[in-house]
C-alpha positions as MATLAB code, in Angstrom:
seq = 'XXXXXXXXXXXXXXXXXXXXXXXXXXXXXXXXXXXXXXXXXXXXXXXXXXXXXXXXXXXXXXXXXXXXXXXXXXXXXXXXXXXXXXXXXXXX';
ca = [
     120.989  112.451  100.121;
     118.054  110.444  100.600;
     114.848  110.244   98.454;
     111.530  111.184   99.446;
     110.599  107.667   99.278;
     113.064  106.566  101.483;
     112.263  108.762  103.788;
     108.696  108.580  103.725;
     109.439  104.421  104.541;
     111.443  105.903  108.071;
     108.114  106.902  109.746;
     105.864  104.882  111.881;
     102.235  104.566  111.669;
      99.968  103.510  114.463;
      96.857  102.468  112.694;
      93.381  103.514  114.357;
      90.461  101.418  113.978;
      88.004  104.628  113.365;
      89.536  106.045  109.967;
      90.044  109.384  110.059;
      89.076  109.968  106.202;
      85.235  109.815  105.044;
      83.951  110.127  101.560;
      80.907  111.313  100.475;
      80.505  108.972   96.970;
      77.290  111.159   96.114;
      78.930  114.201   95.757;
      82.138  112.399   95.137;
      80.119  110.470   91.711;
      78.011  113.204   90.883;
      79.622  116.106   91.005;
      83.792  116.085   91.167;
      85.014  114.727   87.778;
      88.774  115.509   88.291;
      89.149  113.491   91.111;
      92.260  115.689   92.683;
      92.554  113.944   95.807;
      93.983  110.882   93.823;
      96.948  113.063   92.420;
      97.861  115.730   95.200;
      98.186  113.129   97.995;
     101.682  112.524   98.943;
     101.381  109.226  100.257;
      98.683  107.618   97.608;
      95.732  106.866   99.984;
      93.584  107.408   97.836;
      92.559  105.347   94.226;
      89.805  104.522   92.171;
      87.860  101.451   91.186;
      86.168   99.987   88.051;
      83.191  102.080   88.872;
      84.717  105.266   89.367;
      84.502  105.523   93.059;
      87.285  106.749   94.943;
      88.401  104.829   98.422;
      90.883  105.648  101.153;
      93.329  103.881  103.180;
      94.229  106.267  105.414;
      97.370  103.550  107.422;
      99.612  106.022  105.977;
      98.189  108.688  105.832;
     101.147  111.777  106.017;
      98.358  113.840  107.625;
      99.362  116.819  105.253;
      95.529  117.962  104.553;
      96.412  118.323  100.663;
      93.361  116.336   99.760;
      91.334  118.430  101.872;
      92.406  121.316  100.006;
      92.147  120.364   96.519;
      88.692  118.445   97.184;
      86.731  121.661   95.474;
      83.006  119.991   96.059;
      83.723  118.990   99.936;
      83.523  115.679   99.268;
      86.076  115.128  102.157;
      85.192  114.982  106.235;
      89.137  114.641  107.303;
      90.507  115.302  110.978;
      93.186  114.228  112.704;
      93.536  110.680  113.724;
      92.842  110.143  117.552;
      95.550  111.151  119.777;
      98.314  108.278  119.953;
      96.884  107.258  116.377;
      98.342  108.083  112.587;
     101.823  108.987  111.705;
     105.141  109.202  114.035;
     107.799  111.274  111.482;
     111.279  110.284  111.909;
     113.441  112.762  110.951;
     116.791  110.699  111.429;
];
């Protein structure tokens, strides 16, 4: 049986110049101390730097929404990548 990382490394992603993912650092800095986008996300697009701000590189993003949901101040603008953009699964 395979693991989740090795399957996660079988999908294709077509990378979109436009991001999909936007933060707002205002009400990311000022008002959401846990920072639970960093932990739910699946595929770790998200981190934090020196200063505390959190940045996104949404090239593999899984597209799941998780961060969306557990991003309690709205901090988030996420949508789908473009059509013909983001992740291709491949289930064999």
């Amino acid at each position: 049986m395979l693991k989740v990382e090795d399957k996660l490394g079988r999908n294709v992603y077509k990378v979109d110049k436009e991001g999909h993912i936007r933060i707002n650092q205002e009400i990311c800095r000022t008002k959401c101390a846990p920072k639970y986008c960093i932990f739910v996300c699946p595929a770790k697009v998200y981190s934090l730097d020196e200063k505390g701000d959190v940045h996104s590189n949404p090239d593999g993003c899984l597209e799941c929404g998780a961060c969306v949901i557990a991003c309690l101040e709205e901090a988030l603008d996420w949508h789908y990548p473009r059509a013909g953009f983001g992740v291709q699964y491949r289930l064999s």
